[in-house]
Structure formats: C-alpha cells, structure tokens
C-alpha positions in Angstrom: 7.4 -12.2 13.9 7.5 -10.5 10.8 10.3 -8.9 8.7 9.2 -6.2 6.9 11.8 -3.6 7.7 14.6 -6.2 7.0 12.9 -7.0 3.4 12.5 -3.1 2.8 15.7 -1.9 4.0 17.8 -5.0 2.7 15.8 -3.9 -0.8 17.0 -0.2 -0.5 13.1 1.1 -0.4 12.3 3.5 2.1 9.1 4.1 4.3 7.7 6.9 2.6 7.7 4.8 -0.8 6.3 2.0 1.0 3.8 4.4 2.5 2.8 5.9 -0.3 1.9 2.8 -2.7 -0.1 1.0 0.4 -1.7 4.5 0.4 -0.9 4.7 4.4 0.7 7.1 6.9 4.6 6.3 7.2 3.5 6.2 11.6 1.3 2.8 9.9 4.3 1.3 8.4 6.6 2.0 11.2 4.2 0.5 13.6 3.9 -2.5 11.8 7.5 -3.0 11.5 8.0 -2.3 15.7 4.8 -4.5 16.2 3.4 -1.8 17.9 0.6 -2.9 15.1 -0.3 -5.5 13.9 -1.6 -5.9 10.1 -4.7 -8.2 9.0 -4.1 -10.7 6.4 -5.3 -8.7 3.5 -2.8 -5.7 4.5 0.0 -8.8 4.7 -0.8 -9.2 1.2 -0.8 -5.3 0.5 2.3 -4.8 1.8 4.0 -8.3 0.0 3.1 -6.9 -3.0 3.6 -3.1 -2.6 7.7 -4.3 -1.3 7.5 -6.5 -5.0 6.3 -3.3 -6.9 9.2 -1.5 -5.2 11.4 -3.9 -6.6 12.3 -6.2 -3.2 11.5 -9.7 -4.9 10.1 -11.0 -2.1 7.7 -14.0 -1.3 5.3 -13.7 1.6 6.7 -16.4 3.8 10.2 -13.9 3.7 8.2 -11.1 4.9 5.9 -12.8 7.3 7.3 -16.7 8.0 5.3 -19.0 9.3 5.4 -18.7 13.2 4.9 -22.9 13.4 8.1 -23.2 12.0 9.9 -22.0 14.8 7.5 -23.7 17.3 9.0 -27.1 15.4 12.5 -25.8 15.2 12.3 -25.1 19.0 10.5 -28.9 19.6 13.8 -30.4 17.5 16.3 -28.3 19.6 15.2 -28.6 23.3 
C-alpha cells in the first residue's frame, strides 16, 4: 500500500503541484493515490522525488513501505 496522499497532504502540497512537476494529469495522481493505478518503479521514483522538490522530506520507504514488512509483522502477531 502506498502513501502518497498522506506524504503530500501531511506536506501541505497539493495535486495540481504534484501534477505539474511529474508533468502528469491531476486524474494520474489521484488514481495512484486510490490505487485505482498503479505506478512502475521508475514513476515510484518520480513521484519520491517530485514530493522532495515540493518540499515533503520524504524517503521512499515513507511513501511506498515495503509490503514484506507487514507480511512479518502479521507472522509475529498471529
């Protein structure tokens, strides 16, 4: 699961900024964000370092955390 929309919003940057330096439509970014989409690794990348540009700080594991570590967390809490 990802986490863009609570990176961006907790980061005050809105969709159309985040639109407009990935150089997508703002339907793209809101599709990602509802996983109605889902975006390859390069555009993971893109959109890490478009939210750091924007000022949000973040690393990639806050925007898109690795999905084994839930699978362990789930196999230490049964």
């Amino acid at each position: 699961m990802q986490r863009i929309r609570k990176v961006r919003e907790a980061s005050g940057i809105s969709v159309k900024d985040l639109a407009e330096v990935l150089n997508i439509e703002v339907s793209t970014v809101y599709h990602y964000e509802t996983n109605r989409r889902t975006p390859d690794f390069n555009q993971c990348w893109n959109i890490v370092n478009a939210l750091n540009k924007l000022g949000a700080g973040c690393s990639f594991a806050d925007v898109f955390p690795n999905p084994a570590s839930s699978i362990d967390d789930q196999d230490q809490n049964p």
